[in-house]
N, C-alpha and C positions, 0 to 999 in steps of 0.2 A: 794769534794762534796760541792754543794751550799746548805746554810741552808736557809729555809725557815726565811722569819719574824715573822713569828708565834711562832719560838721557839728562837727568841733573847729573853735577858731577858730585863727587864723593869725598870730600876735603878729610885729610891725615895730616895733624900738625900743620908744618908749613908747607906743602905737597897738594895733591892731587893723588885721590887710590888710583894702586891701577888695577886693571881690569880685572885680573883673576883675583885681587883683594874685593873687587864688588862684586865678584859672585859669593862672595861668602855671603854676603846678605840677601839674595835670593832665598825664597820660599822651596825647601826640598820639596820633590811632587813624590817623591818615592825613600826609603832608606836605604842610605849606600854604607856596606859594609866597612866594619870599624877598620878606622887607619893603623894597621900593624906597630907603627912606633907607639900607641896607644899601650900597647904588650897587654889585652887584656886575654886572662885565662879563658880554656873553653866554658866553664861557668857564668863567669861575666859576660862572655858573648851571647850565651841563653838569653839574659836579662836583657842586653843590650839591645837584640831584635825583639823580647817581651814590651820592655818602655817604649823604643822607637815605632814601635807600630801603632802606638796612641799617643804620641807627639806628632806622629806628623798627620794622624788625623785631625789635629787642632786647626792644619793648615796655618801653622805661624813660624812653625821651626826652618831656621835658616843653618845652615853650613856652622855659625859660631855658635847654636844650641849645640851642636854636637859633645862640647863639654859638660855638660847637664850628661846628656844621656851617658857619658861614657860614668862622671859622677852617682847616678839612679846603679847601675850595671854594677859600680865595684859596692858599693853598700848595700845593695838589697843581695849580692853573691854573700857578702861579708856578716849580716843578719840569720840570712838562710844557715849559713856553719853554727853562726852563735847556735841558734834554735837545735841543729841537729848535738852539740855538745850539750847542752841544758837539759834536752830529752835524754839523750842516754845518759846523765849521768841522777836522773831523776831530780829529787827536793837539792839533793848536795852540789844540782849544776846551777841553784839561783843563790844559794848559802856556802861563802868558805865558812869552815868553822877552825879558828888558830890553835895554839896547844894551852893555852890561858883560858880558855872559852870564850873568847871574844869572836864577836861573826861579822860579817858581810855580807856586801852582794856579791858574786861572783866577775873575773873581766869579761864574761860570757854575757851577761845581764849589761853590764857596762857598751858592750861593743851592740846589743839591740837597740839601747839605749841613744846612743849616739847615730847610729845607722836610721833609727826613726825621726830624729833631727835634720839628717839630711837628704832624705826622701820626701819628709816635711818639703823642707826646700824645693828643691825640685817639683814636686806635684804643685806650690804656689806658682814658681815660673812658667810651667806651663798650664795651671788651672785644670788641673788632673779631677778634682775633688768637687764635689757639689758647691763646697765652701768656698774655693778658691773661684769656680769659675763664674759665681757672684760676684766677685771681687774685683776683676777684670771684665765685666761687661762692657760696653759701650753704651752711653746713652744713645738714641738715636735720635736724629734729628731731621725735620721735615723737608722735601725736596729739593723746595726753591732757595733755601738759605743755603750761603757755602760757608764753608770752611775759612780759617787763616788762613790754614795754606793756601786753598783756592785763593783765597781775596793777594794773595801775597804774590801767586803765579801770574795773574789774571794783571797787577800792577808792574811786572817785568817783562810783562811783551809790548812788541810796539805799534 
């Protein structure tokens, strides 16, 4: 008899998870609102239900993606400010300029910069992008052939 996945166990170190540690790794069927100690502003929670609503259409995101999303939520909140300081301060929000004449980027430019670094991120883990979700396909393979795993379950029953 094949056992389900659902009833292998879950190895931690020298342990066994226990139960509520293996629901983390359940597949969310829905987004459940951010966990408060999270402390994310009302802005980030904007984001947080924007990203989560196309992670968990991936159908991959589990309970420990949840730090991704909450990751996507504070930098695209954290970008979006940049962008609004840059616009209003015009040319002079992407150029300091010092009292020597020596110029820069602005931290304004610095923090989009960074923030599209880690939205980068993010969109790879979940294959948000055309590019990414190349990246992460699955070959597929023909019916009758299984799996390691298969062939591995298939040699532990008796």
């Amino acid at each position: 008899m094949k056992k389900s996945i659902k009833s292998l166990e879950v190895h931690k170190g020298d342990s066994v998870a226990s139960e509520s540690e293996v629901d983390l790794y359940q597949i969310l069927e829905s987004l459940p609102d951010p966990d408060v100690k999270m402390k994310l502003t009302p802005q980030q929670k904007y984001w947080w239900y924007w990203f989560g609503k196309e992670f968990v259409k991936t159908k991959q995101i589990s309970q420990l993606d949840l730090m991704h999303l909450q990751k996507a939520a504070f930098w695209m909140n954290a970008r979006c400010q940049a962008y609004f300081e840059i616009n209003k301060k015009g040319y002079k929000g992407l150029v300091q300029t010092f009292e020597k004449g020596y110029t820069n980027i602005t931290g304004h430019v610095s923090v989009v910069e960074k923030s599209d670094k880690h939205l980068d991120e993010v969109s790879a883990h979940f294959g948000l992008s055309i590019k990414d979700r190349q990246k992460l396909k699955v070959e597929s393979t023909p019916d009758n052939q299984l799996s390691l795993f298969d062939k591995f379950l298939q040699s532990k029953t008796p």
